[in-house]
N, C-alpha and C positions, 0 to 999 in steps of 0.2 A: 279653184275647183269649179270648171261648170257643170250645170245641170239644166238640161234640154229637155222637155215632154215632146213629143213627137206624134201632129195628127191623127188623130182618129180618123178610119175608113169611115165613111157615112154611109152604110151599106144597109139601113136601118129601113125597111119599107114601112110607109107612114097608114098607107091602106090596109097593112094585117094588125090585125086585131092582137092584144098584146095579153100574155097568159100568166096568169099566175103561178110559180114555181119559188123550187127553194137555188137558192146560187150554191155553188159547190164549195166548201170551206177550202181557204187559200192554202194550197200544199207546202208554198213555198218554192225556194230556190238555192242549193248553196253557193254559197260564195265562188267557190273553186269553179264554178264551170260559168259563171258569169263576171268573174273580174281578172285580165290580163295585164300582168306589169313589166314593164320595158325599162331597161337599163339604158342611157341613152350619155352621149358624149358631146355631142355637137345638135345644133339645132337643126338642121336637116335632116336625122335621125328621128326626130319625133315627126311621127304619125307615117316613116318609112313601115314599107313591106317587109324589108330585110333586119328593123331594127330587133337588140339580142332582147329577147323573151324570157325572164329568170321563172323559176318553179319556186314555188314558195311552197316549206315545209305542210305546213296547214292551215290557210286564210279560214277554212269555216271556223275556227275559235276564236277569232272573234267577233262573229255575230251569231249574237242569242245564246239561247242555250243549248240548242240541238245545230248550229252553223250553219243557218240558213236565212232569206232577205224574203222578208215580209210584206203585200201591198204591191207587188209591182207587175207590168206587165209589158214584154221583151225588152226587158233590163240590158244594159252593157253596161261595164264600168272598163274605161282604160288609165292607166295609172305609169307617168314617164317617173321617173328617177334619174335627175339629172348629176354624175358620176363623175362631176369633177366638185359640184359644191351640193351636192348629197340633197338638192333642195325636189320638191315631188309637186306633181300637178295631177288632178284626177277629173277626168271628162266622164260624164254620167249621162247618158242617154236612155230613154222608157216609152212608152208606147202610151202608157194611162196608168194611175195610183186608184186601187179602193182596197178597202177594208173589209178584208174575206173573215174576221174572226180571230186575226192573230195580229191585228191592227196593221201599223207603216212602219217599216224600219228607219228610222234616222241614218240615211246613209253616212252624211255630214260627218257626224257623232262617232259613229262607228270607223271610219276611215281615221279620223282624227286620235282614235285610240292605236293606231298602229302608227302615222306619220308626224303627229303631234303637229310642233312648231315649223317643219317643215314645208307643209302643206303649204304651195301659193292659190290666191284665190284665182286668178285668172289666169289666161293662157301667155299671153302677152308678158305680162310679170316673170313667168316660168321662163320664158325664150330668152327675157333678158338677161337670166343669171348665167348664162354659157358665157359672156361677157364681162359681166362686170363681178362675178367669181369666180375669175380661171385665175386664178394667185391665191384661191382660197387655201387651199394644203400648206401651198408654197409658206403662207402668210402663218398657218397657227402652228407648223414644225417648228418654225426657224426658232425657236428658244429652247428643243427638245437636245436630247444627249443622239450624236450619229453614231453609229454601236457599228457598225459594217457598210465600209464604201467599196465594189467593185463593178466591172464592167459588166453590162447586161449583155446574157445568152439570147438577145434578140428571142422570147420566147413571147413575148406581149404581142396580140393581136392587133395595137395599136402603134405598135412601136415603128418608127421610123428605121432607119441605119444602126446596127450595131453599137459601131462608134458614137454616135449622137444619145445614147442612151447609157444612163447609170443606174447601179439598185442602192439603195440604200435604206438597212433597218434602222427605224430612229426610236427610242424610248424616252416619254412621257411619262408621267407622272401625274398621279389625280390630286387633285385639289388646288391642284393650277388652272388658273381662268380657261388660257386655251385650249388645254387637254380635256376639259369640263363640257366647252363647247362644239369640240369634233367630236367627240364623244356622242353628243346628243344631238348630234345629224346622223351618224352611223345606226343608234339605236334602230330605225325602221329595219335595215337589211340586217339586224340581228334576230330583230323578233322573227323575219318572213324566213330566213336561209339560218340558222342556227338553232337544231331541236329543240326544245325543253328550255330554252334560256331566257333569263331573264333580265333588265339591265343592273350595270354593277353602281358603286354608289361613288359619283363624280366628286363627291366630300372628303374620303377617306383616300389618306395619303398611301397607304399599301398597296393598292391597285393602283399597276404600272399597266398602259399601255406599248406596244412593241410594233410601229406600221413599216409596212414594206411598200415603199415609194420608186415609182421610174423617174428619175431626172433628165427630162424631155428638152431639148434645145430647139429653141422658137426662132428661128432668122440667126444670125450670127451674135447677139449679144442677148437676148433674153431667154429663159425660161422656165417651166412650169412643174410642177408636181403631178403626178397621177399614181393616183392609191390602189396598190394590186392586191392588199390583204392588212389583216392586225390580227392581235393574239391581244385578252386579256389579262395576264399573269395578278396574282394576290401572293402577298410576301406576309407568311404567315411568323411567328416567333416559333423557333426551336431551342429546349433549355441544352445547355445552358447560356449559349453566347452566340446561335446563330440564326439562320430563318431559312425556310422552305421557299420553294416557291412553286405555284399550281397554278396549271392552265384551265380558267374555267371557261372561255370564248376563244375561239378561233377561226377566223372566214375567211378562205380567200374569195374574191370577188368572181361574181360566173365565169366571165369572161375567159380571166386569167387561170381559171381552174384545169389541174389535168398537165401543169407546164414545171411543175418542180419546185415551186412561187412556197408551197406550206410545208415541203423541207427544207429549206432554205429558213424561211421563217427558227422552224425546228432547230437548224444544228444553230442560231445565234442564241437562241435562249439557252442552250446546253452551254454556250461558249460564256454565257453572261457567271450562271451556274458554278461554273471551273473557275472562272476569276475571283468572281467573290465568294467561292468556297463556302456556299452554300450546302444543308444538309443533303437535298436530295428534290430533283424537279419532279413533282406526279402531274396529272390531268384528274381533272373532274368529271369521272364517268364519259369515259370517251365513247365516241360511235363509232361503230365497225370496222368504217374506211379510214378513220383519222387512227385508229389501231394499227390497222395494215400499216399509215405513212410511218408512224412510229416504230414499229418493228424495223420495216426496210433503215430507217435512221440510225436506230442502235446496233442490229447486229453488227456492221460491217466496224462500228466502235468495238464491239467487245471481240469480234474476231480477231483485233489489232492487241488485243490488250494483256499483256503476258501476263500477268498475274494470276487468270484464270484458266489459261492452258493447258497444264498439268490435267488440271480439274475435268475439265472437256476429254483431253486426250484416254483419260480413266474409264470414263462413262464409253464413250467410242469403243474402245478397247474390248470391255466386257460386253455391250452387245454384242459385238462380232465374232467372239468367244465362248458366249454361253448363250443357251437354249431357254429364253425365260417360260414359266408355266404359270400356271392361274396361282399357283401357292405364291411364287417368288415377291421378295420383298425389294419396291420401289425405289425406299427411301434411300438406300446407297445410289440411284443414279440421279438424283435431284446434288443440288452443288452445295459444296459444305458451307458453313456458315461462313469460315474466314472470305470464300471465293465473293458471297454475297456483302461484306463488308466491305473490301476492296473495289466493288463493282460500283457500290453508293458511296467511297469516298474518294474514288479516281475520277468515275465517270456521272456520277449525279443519277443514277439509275436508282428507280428504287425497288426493292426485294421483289414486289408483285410483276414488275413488267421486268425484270432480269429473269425470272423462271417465267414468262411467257419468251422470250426471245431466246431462255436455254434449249427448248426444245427443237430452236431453229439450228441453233450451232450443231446439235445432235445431228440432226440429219442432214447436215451438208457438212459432218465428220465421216458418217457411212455411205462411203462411195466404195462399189456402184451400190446405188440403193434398193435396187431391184434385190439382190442379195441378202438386205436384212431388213425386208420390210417387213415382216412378219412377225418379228422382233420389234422394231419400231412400233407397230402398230399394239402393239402387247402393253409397249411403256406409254404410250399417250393414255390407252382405253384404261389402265391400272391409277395412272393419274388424275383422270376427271373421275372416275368410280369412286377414287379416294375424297374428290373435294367435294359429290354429289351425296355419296351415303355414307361416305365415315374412311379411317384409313384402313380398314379391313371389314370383311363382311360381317362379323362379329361385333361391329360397332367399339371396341378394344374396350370392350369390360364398364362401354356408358349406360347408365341405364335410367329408366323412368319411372315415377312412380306416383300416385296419387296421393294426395293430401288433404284433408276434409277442410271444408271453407262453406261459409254462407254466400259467399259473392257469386261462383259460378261452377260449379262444380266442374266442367266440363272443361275449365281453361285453368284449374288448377294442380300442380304436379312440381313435382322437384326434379334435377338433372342431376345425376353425378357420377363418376368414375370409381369403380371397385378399385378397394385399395392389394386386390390381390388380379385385378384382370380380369375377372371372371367373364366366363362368356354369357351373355342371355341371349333369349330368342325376341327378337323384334318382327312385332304383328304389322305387315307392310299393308296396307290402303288400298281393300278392291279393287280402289280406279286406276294403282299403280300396277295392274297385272302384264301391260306391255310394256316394262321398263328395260329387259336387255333392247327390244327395241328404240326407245327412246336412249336408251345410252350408246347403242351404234350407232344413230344420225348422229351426235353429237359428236362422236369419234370422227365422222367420216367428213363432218364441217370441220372438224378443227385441221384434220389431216390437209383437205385443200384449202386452207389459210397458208399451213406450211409452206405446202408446193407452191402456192403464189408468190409469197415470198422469198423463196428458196431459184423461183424462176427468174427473180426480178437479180438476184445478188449472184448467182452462176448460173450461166444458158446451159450450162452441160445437164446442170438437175430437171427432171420432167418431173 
């Protein structure tokens, strides 16, 4: 890691008389607009104009409390990441250090909590690991399980010929030396490019790793590994004889992003799933776009999958059949329980994301769509209304009621469901007075999810 101070102007006239005043309390600076990190392959690539630039979720958390650099004055931090043995160099240059009242940040310190053992101290050091780590990958797979070998779709940025390139997912296992140690070179670009995550625990044999490798041929008899993504899977017990398994990290690398790299990923872990007959694959609070890849994955499985057809073809049917009205009841066009069984023990789906991907099948059942959107649009808004305020406006006969307590009166109350239905009136929250509002944006998001992916699985759907 170096660190350069950089001359001061001496623009100081020694003949003006100098004034007493208060200096300005140091504002600060955040992280984000003073530190650039570059993903880099080859050593002419570092400190290139052209080298690839990654966006990191959110560098100000980890500095301070408020993600900001304290003490400095025109700061730059640049930060290589070198992407074949994951090792990092961070060059720091500043103008002059003082102590405005919120004292010096420990850059050192601070960096080191995001790239840890990776961090080389010099630049030198850094160049050389292009070199004498390009068999890194090659070197800590080779004792892993090869789950998927075929020809690469030439979609790699870096990839040479077709032909000279292979994919292959390989699963690891934690609690094995090497998987311990790619692991904890990886951790920097999970914490900067992976929301809300944290690292898993390199001890605990449950947590499988799953990387998706290019098999790059170097001259005619050698060659190398280059990692275009991983998934962290945890293999939970299910009673009484089997186990779940959940994705709680998944990245594909910048680079390779946008090329098909985290479906692919996707249908092996479904493929692993179906083999060892597993209860059911979820994810850990997925993010929006990792939704979308998901959806695009399963529909075109469940559109293949007879089991549930009847079931679809029902639901289809009666839209295009009856007129639904704000009275009409939903719960016949959501899928029956057996269709939902079936789905999680043919296809590994589970209940929450099969009735998210049901209402994709719906609308690429009603063609042309144009014709019963109206109708479509009746069953989504009927649906979220249901999971946001209850499954009818009437809250079906739940009601509330207070309880006398010395703890907190105001957070104390009972919940329960009339044993006859009964209907109460529920006193809705001042602040919720534009809620058909907020439940038509929410309709009207969820509707172009649909279409996105309904665009992605038949060009014929707008």
């Amino acid at each position: 890691m170096g660190l350069k101070q950089q001359a001061a102007d001496p623009a100081a006239d020694p003949k003006k008389r100098r004034r007493v005043g208060f200096s300005n309390i140091d504002a600060g600076v955040e992280a984000k607009d003073c530190i650039k990190i570059f993903l880099v392959s080859r050593k002419d690539e570092v400190g290139a104009s052209d080298s690839f630039c990654i966006d990191p979720v959110d560098l100000n958390s980890f500095f301070e409390e408020d993600g900001k650099i304290y003490g400095y004055q025109g700061l730059k931090i640049t930060v290589w990441i070198n992407s074949i043995s994951f090792h990092s160099y961070a060059d720091i240059t500043f103008q002059s250090t003082s102590d405005g009242g919120k004292g010096i940040t420990d850059l050192k310190s601070a960096l080191q909590t995001i790239f840890a053992e990776t961090l080389v101290e010099t630049k030198d050091d850094f160049l050389q690991t292009f070199s004498t780590e390009r068999h890194y990958i090659r070197s800590m797979v080779s004792n892993g399980e090869i789950l998927q070998h075929k020809a690469s779709i030439g979609h790699s940025s870096n990839s040479g010929r077709a032909e000279d390139s292979d994919l292959e997912v390989i699963r690891m296992v934690m609690g094995n030396m090497a998987a311990g140690h790619l692991y904890s070179r990886l951790i920097p670009l999970v914490l900067l490019l992976v929301d809300g995550s944290n690292p898993i625990d390199i001890d605990d044999p449950r947590w499988e790793i799953y990387l998706l490798v290019q098999k790059k041929a170097v001259g005619e008899e050698d060659f190398h590994y280059i990692l275009l993504g991983f998934t962290a899977v945890y293999r939970f017990y299910h009673y009484p004889d089997s186990s779940r398994l959940r994705i709680s990290q998944i990245l594909v690398l910048p680079p390779y992003q946008h090329k098909g790299y985290g479906h692919n990923l996707l249908e092996v872990l479904y493929s692993v799933a179906i083999s060892e007959d597993v209860h059911d694959l979820t994810v850990e609070e997925p993010l929006d776009y990792f939704q979308h890849v998901r959806t695009c994955v399963d529909t075109p499985r469940l559109l293949g999958f007879d089991p549930i057809q009847p079931a679809v073809n029902s639901v289809v049917s009666h839209l295009k059949e009856t007129r639904l009205s704000k009275k009409s009841h939903t719960s016949r066009l959501l899928p029956p329980l057996t269709a939902v069984e079936e789905v999680q023990k043919g296809l590994k789906i589970n209940k929450k994301h099969f009735l998210h991907c049901w209402e994709v099948l719906i609308y690429l059942g009603l063609e042309p769509i144009e014709k019963y959107m109206e109708n479509y649009t009746t069953f989504i808004s009927d649906r979220i209304k249901s999971d946001i305020i209850g499954k009818d406006s009437e809250t079906s006969g739940k009601r509330v009621i207070e309880v006398p307590s010395d703890y907190d009166q105001g957070m104390s109350f009972v919940m329960f469901r009339s044993q006859d239905g009964e209907a109460t009136t529920v006193e809705m929250d001042e602040s919720q007075t534009n809620q058909e509002e907020q439940l038509q944006k929410l309709v009207n998001e969820r509707l172009e999810e649909i279409k996105l992916v309904a665009r992605k699985l038949s060009p014929r759907q707008t």
